[in-house]
GULOLUM-440832 format. One line per field, with one value per residue (C-alpha): residue number from 1; residue in three letters; y, x, z. Coordinates in steps of 0.25 Angstrom, whole numbers, plus 2048, in hexadecimal, padded with zeros to 3 digits. Example, Ala and Ser with C-alpha at 12.3 -4.5 7.8 and 13.67 -1.06 7.14 Angstrom:
BEGIN
resi = c(1,2)
resn = c(Ala,Ser)
v = c(7EE,7FC)
u = c(831,837)
w = c(81F,81D)
***
This chain:
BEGIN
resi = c(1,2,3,4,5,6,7,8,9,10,11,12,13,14,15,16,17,18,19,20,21,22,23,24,25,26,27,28,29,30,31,32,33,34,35,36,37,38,39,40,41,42,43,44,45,46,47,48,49,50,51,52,53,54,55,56,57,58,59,60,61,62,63,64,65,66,67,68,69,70,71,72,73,74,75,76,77,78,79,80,81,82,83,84,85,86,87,88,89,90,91,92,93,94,95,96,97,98,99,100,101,102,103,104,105,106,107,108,109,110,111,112,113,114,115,116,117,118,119,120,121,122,123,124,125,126,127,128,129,130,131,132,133,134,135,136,137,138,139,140,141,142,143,144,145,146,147,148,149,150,151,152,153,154,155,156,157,158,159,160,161,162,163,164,165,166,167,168,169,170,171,172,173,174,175,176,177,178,179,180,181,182,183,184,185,186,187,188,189,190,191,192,193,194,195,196,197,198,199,200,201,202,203,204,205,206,207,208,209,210,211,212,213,214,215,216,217,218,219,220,221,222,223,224,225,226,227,228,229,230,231,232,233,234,235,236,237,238,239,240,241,242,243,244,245,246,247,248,249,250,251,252,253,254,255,256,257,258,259,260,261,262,263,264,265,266,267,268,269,270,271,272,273,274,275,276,277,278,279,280,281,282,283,284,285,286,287,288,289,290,291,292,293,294,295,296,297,298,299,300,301,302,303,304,305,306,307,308,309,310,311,312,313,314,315,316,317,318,319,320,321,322,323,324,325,326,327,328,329,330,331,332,333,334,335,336,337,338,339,340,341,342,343,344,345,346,347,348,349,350,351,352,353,354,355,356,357,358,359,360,361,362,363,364,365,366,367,368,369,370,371,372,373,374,375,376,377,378,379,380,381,382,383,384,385,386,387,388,389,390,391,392,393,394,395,396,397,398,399,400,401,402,403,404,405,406,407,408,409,410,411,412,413,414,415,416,417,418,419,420,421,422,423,424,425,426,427,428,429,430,431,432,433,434,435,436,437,438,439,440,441,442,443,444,445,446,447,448,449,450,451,452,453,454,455,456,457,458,459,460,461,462,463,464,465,466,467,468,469,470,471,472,473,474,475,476,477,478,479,480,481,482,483,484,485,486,487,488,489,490,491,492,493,494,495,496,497,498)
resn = c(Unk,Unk,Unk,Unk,Unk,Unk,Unk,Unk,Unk,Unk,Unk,Unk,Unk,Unk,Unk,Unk,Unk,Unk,Unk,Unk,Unk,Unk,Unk,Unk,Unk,Unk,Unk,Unk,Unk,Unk,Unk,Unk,Unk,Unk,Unk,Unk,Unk,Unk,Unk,Unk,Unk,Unk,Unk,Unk,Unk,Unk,Unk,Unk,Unk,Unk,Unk,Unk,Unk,Unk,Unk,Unk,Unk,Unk,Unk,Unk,Unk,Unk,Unk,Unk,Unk,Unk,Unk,Unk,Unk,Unk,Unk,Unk,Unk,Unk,Unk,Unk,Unk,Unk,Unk,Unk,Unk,Unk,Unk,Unk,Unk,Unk,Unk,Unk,Unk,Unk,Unk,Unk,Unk,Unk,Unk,Unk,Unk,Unk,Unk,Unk,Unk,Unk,Unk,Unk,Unk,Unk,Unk,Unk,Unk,Unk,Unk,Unk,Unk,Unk,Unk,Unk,Unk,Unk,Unk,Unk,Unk,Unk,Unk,Unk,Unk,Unk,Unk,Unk,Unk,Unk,Unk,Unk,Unk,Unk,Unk,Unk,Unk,Unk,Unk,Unk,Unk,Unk,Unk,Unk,Unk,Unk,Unk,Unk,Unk,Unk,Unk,Unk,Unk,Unk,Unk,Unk,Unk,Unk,Unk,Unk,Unk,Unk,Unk,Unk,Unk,Unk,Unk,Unk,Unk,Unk,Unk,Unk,Unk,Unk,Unk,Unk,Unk,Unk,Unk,Unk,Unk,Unk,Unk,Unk,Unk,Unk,Unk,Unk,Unk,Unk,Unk,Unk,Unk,Unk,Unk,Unk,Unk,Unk,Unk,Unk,Unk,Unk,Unk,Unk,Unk,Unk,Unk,Unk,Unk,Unk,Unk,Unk,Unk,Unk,Unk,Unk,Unk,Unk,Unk,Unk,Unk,Unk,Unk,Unk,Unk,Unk,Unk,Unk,Unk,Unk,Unk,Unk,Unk,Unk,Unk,Unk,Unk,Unk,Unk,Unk,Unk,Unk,Unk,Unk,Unk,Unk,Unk,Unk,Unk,Unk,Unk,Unk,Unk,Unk,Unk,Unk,Unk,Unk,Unk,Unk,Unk,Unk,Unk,Unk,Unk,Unk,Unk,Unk,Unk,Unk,Unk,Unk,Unk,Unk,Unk,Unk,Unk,Unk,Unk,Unk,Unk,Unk,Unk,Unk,Unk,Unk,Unk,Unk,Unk,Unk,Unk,Unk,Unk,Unk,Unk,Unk,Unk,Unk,Unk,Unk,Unk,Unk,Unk,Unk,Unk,Unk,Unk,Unk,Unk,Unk,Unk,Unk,Unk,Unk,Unk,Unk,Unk,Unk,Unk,Unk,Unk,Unk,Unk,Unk,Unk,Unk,Unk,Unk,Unk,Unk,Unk,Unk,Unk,Unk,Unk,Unk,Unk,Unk,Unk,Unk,Unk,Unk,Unk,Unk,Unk,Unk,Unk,Unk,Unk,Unk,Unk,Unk,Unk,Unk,Unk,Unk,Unk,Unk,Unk,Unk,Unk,Unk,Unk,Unk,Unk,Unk,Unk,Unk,Unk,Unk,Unk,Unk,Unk,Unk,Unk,Unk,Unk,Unk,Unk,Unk,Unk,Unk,Unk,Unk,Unk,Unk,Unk,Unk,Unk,Unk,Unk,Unk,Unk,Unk,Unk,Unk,Unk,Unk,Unk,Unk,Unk,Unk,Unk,Unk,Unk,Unk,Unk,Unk,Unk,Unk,Unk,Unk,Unk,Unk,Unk,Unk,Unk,Unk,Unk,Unk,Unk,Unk,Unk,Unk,Unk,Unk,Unk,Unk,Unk,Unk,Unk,Unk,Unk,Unk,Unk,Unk,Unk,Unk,Unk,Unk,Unk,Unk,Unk,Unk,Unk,Unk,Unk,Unk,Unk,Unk,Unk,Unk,Unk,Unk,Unk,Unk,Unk,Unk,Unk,Unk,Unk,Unk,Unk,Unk,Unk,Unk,Unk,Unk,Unk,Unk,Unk,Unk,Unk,Unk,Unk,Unk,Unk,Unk,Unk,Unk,Unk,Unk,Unk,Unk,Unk,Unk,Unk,Unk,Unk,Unk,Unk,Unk,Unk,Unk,Unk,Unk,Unk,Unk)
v = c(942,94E,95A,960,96B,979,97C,98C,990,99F,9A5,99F,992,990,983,97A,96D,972,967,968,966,957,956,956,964,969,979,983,992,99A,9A6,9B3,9B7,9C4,9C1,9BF,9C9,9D4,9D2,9D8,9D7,9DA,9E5,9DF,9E5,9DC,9DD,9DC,9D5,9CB,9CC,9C9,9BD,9B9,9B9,9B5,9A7,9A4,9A7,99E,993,993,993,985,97F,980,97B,96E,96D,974,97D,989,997,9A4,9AE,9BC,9C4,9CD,9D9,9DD,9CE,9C1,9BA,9AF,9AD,9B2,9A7,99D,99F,99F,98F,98D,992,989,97D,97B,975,970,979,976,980,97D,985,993,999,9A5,9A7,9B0,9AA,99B,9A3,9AA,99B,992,99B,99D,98E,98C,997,992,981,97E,973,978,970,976,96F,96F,97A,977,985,981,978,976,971,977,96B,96B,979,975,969,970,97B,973,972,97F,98B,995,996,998,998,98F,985,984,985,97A,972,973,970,962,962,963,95F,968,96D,961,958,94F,958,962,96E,96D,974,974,981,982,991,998,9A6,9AE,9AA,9B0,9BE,9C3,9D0,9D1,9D5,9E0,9D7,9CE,9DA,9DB,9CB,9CA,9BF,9C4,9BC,9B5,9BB,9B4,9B9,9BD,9B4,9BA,9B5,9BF,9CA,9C7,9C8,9D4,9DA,9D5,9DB,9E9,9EA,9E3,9EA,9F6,9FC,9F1,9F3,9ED,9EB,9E2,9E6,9D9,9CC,9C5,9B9,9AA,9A7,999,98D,98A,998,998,98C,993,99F,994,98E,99C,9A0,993,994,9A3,9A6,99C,99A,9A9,9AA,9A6,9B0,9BC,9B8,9C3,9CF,9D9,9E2,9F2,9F0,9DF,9D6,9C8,9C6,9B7,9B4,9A8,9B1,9A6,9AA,9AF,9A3,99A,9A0,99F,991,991,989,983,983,974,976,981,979,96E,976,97E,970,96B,979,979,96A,96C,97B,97B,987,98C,987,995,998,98A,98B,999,997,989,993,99B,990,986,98F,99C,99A,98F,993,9A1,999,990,99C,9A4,997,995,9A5,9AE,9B1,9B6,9BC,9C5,9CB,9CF,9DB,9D9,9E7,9F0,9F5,9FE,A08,A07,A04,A10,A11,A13,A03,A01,A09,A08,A16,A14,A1B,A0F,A0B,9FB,9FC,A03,9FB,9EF,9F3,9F9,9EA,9E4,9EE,9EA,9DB,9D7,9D1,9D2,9C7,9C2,9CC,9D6,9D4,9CF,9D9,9E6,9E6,9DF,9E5,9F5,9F3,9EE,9FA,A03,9FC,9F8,9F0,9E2,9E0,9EB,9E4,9D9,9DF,9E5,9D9,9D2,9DE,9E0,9D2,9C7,9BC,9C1,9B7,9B8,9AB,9B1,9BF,9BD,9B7,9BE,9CD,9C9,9C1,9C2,9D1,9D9,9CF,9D2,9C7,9C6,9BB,9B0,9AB,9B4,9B6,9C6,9D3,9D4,9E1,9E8,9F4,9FA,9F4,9E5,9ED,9F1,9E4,9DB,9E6,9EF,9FA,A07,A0F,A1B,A23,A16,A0F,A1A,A18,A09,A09,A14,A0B,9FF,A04,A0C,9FE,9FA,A04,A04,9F5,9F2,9EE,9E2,9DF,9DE,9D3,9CB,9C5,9CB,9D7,9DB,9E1,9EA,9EE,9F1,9F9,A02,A05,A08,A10,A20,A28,A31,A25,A21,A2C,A2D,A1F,A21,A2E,A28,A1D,A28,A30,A23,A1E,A2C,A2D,A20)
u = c(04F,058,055,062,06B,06A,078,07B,088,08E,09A,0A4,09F,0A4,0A8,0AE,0AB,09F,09D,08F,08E,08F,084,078,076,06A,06A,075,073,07D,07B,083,083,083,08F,098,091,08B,084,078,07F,08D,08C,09A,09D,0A5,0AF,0AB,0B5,0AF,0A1,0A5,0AD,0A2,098,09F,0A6,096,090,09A,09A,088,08C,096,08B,080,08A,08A,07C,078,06A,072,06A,071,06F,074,077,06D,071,06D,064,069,06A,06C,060,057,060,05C,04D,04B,052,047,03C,03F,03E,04E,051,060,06C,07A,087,096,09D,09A,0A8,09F,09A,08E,08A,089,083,077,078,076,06A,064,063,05E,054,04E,04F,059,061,06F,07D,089,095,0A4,0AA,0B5,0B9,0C5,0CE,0CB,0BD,0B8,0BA,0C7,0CC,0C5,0CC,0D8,0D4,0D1,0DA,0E3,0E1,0E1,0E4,0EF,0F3,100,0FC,0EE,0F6,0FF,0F2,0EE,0FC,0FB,0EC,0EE,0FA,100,10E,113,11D,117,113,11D,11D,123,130,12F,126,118,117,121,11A,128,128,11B,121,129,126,126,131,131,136,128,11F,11D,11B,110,107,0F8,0ED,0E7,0D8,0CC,0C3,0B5,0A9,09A,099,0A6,09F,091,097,09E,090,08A,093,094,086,083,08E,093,098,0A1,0B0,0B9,0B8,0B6,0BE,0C7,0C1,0CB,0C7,0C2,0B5,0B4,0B9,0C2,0C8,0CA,0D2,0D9,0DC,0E2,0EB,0F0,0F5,0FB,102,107,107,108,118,11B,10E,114,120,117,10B,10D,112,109,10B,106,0FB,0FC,0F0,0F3,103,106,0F8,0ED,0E1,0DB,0D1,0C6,0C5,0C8,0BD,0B1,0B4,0B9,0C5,0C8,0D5,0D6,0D7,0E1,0EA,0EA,0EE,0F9,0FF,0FF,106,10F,115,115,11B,125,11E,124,121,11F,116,10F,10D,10A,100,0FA,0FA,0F1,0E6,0E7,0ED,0E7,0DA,0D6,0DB,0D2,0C7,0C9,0CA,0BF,0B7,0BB,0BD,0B8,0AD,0B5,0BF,0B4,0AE,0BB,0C3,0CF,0D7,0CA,0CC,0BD,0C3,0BB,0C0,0C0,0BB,0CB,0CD,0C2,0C9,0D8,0DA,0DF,0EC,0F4,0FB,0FB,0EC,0E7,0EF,0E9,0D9,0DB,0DE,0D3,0CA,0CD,0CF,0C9,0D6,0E3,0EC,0EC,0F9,0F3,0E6,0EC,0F9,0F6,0E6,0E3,0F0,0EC,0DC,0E2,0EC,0E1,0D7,0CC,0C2,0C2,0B4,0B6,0C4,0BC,0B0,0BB,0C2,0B4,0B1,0BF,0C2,0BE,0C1,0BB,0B4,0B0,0B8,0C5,0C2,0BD,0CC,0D4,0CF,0CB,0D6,0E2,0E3,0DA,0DF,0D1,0D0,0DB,0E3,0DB,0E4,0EB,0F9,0FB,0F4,0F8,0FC,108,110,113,121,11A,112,11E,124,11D,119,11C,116,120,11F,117,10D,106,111,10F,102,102,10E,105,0FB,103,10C,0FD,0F7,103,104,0F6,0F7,105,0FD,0F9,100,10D,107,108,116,117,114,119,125,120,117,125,129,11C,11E,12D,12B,131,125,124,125,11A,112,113,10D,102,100,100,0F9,0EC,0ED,0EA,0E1,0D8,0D6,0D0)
w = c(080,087,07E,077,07E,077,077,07A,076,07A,074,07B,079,069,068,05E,064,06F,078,077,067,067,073,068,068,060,063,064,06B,069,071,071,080,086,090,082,07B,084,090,097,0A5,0A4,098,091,083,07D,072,063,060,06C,067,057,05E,065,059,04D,056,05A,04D,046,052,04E,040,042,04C,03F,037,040,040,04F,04F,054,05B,05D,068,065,072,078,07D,088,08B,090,082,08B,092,085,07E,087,089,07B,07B,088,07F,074,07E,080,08B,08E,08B,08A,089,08C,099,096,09E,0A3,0B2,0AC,0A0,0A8,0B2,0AA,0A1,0AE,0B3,0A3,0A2,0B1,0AF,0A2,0A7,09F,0A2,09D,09B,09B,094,097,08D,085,086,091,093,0A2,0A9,0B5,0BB,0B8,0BD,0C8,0CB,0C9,0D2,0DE,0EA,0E5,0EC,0DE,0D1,0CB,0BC,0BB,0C3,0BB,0AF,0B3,0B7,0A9,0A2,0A9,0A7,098,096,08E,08E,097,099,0A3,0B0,0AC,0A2,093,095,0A3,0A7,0A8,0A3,098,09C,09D,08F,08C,08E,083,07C,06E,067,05C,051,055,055,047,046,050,049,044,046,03D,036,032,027,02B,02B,029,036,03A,032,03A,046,044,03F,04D,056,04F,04F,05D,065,05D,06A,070,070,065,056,04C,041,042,046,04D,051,04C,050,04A,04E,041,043,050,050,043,04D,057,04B,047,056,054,049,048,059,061,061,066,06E,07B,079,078,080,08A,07F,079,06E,06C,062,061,066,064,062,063,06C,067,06A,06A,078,06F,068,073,07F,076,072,063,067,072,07B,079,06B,06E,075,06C,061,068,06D,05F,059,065,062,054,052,060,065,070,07D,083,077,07B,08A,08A,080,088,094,090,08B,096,0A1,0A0,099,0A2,0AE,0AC,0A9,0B6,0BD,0B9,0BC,0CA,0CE,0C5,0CF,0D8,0CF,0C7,0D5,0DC,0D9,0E3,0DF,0E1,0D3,0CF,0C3,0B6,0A9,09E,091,08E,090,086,07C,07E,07F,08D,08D,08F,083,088,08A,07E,075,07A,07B,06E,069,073,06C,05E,061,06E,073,077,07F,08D,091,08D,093,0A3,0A3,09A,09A,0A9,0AE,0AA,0AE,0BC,0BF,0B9,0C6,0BB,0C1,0BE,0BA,0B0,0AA,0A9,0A2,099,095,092,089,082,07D,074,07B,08B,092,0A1,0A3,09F,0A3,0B1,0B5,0AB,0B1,0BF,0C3,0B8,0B5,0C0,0CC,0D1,0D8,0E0,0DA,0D7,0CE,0CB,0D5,0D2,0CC,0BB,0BA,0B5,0B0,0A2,0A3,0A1,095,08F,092,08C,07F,076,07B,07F,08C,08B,096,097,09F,0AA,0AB,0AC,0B6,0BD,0C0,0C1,0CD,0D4,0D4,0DC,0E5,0E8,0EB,0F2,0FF,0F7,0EB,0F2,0F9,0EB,0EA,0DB,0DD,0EB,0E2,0DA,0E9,0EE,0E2,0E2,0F0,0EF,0E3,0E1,0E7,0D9,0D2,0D7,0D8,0C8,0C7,0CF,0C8,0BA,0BF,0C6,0B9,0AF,0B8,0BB,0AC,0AB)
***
C-alpha cells in the first residue's frame, strides 16, 4: 500500500477546491515561507498590509481545512533560516516520505522546493494549479512556430480559446479591443460619487494577525490601521459580487483615470484575492458573464474588464514562464542609480508620485495605470535600476509576486529587456498626467518634462529608430537651444538631489 502524500500548501496556494483534497490526503503543512514573508537571501521587507494578508488568509484556510476533517501543521517563518528546508526535515524525521503541492508560480521557491525534496529522498508530485486559466502546455503550444509575443494576438488567442465575447470567429461588435474607450477622465460631477469599497468586520483571526505582524516586523513599511482585504473564501467571493454590482458597469470608462488622493475608483481589486488562490479567474469570469448578460453592462466595461483576466494576467504569467530568465538578468538602457529613501516615503517632491506612495503606504495598492505610466514611467526617466524597481514593487504592495513583477518591471515599465514583448519604452510627460487626472500643474511638471525630454535627447541615436518614437526624436532635436537647455537643467537639478 502507497503511503499518503503530505500535502504542503504556501500562501499563494489557498484554494477552495485544492486539487489535491479529494486524493485521500491524511496531513496538511501549511508553511509561511521566507520568499512571501522575509527571506534570508533576498532581504525583502514587505508591506504590512502584505504580511497581515498573508497571515490572516492562511490561518483562516487551516482553520476551514480542520473544520473538514484534515490533520493540519503550521510553519511560522524563520527569520533569518530556511523555514523551508527545517519544515521539510522535521516531515523526513517523522518517517514521511511522498509530498505533493500544485504549481508554485515561482522560479526560486520551485527551485529551493525541487532540490529540498531531492536532498532529503522525497519523492515529490506537483499538481496542475488552478491558479490560471492557461496550462504550460498550453502557452506553449500557442508559442510555437511565432517568432514573439505579442499581447493582441495572445489575447485574440484566448478570446477564441475561451470563447468569450464572440460571435462565431469574429469579435462581439465587431473589435477585439474597446481600449480608446478605457480612457475617459473623471469628470467633476463624478468625483464626489467615486463608489467606496465595501468593509469586513474583523475576525479574532484578523486581530491575531495584526498582533503578529506588529510585533514580528514593527519596521516594515505600511499600516495596519484599516484592513482592506477578504481573506476567506466566502468574503472574497462577497468582494467579487460587490465590484459587480456597484463597478463594473463604469469600470471600463475609467480604467486608465486617476484621481488626487483616490485608490480604487471603479477598479475590482480583485488581484490580492485572486494570486494567492481565494478565488479563481474561472470563477471570476463566470460570474462577470452572468452580470454582463443580465445587467447590459457595457461592452467596453465587459471587454476591458475580460482583458485584463484572460489577456493581461495570462499573458504575464506565460511570459515570465518562457522569458523571465532572460528578462530579469538584462538591463538594455544601462540604467545604475539607486532608489532613495524619498520613494519609500512619498516625500519626493513630485506631486503625482507622492500622492500615490502615500496611498501604497497605507493600502499597499494602487492600479495598474498607475503603476506602468506614473510609477514605472518616473523610475524610468529618473534611470533607476531595474533590479531595485523590482525589489520596490515586491516590497510596496499586497499583491507582488515574482510571476507578475518579474514582466510587469522588467519588460513593461523599465523596457529592460529590450522588447521582448513589449513594441516601445512606457514613458511619458506631465501633460499625459494632467490628462488623464485631476492633478493641476505646478513645479512638478518642470521637473517631469525635465527628465522626460533628457531621456530623449540622450537616446535619439536609438530611439528614433522605433517608428513611435522617431517623432518626439525629431522634436528634441529641433528643439529652441534655451528651451532645452532649461529641460536638461531641471531635469540635472531633480536628479542631483536624488
Amino acid at each position: 500500500m502507497t503511503e499518503p502524500s503530505v500535502l504542503i500548501i504556501f500562501p499563494n496556494q489557498l484554494f477552495k477546491n485544492h486539487p489535491a483534497l479529494k486524493l485521500g490526503i491524511k496531513k496538511i503543512i501549511l508553511i509561511e515561507d521566507s520568499l512571501f514573508f522575509g527571506d534570508y537571501e533576498y532581504q525583502n521587507n514587505f508591506h504590512k498590509q502584505k504580511l497581515w494578508f498573508h497571515r490572516s488568509s492562511m490561518k483562516n484556510y487551516a482553520s476551514w481545512l480542520q473544520e473538514k476533517g484534515f490533520e493540519v501543521f503550521y510553519e511560522e517563518h524563520s527569520e533569518n533560516a530556511d523555514n523551508l528546508l527545517d519544515a521539510l526535515t522535521k516531515l523526513k524525521s517523522e518517517k514521511n516520505s511522498n509530498l505533493i503541492t500544485t504549481e508554485t508560480h515561482d522560479y526560486e521557491l520551485n527551485r529551493r522546493l525541487s532540490n529540498h525534496a531531492l536532498k532529503l529522498s522525497f519523492k515529490l508530485e506537483i499538481l496542475p494549479s488552478p491558479m490560471f486559466l492557461n496550462s504550460d502546455e498550453e502557452n506553449t503550444i500557442y508559442r510555437n512556430g511565432k517568432k514573439r509575443w505579442f499581447m493582441a494576438d495572445f489575447y485574440k488567442f484566448q478570446r477564441r480559446r475561451l470563447n468569450l465575447l464572440m460571435e462565431g470567429d469574429q469579435p462581439l461588435g465587431g473589435k477585439w479591443s474597446y481600449d480608446e474607450d478605457n480612457r475617459k477622465k473623471v469628470p467633476k460631477n463624478l468625483v464626489s460619487s467615486v463608489p467606496r469599497l465595501m468593509q469586513f468586520q474583523r475576525s479574532h483571526i484578523d486581530e491575531e494577525a495584526v498582533k503578529y505582524v506588529q510585533e514580528k516586523y514593527p519596521t516594515n513599511i505600511g499600516n495596519l490601521d484599516d484592513l482592506i482585504y477578504p481573506t476567506t473564501h466566502s468574503s472574497a467571493k462577497r468582494w467579487l459580487d460587490d465590484f459587480l454590482n456597484n463597478r463594473f458597469s463604469l469600470f471600463g470608462d475609467y480604467e486608465d483615470a486617476i484621481l488626487n488622493g483616490e485608490n480604487w475608483l471603479w477598479h475590482s481589486v480583485l488581484t490580492p484575492v485572486l494570486n494567492v488562490g481565494l478565488i479563481t479567474p474561472i470563477q471570476v469570469i463566470e460570474a462577470a458573464k452572468k452580470k454582463a448578460k443580465e445587467n447590459d453592462v457595457p461592452i467596453n466595461s465587459v471587454e476591458g474588464f475580460f482583458r485584463q483576466i484572460i489577456g493581461w494576467r495570462e499573458f504575464m504569467h506565460a511570459t515570465y514562464v518562457d522569458l523571465g530568465g532572460k528578462m530579469r538578468t538584462t538591463n538594455h538602457w544601462n540604467h545604475h542609480r539607486k532608489i532613495p529613501q524619498s520613494f519609500y516615503t512619498g516625500t519626493t517632491g513630485i506631486d503625482p508620485i507622492d500622492d500615490v506612495i502615500h496611498r501604497v503606504i497605507n493600502t499597499g495598492y494602487c492600479h495598474h495605470i498607475e503603476r506602468l505610466m506614473i510609477l514605472g514611467g518616473f523610475m524610468f526617466l529618473c534611470e533607476f535600476d531595474p533590479d531595485e524597481i523590482y525589489q520596490w514593487f515586491m516590497e510596496m504592495f499586497v499583491d507582488s509576486y515574482d510571476w507578475v513583477m518579474v514582466p510587469n518591471v522588467y519588460a513593461m515599465s523599465q523596457n529592460a529587456d529590450g522588447g521582448l514583448i513589449t513594441t516601445k519604452p512606457y514613458f511619458s510627460g506631465s501633460s499625459y498626467v494632467k490628462k488623464m487626472s485631476n492633478f493641476k500643474s505646478g513645479d512638478w511638471c518642470q521637473v517631469w518634462d525635465g527628465l522626460y525630454w533628457r531621456w530623449i535627447l540622450n537616446h535619439c541615436d536609438q530611439l528614433s529608430k522605433n517608428p513611435r518614437w522617431s517623432m518626439m526624436c525629431a522634436m528634441a532635436i529641433k528643439m529652441n537651444a534655451e528651451k532645452k537647455n532649461t529641460h536638461l537643467e531641471n531635469a540635472e537639478k531633480f536628479l542631483s538631489s536624488l
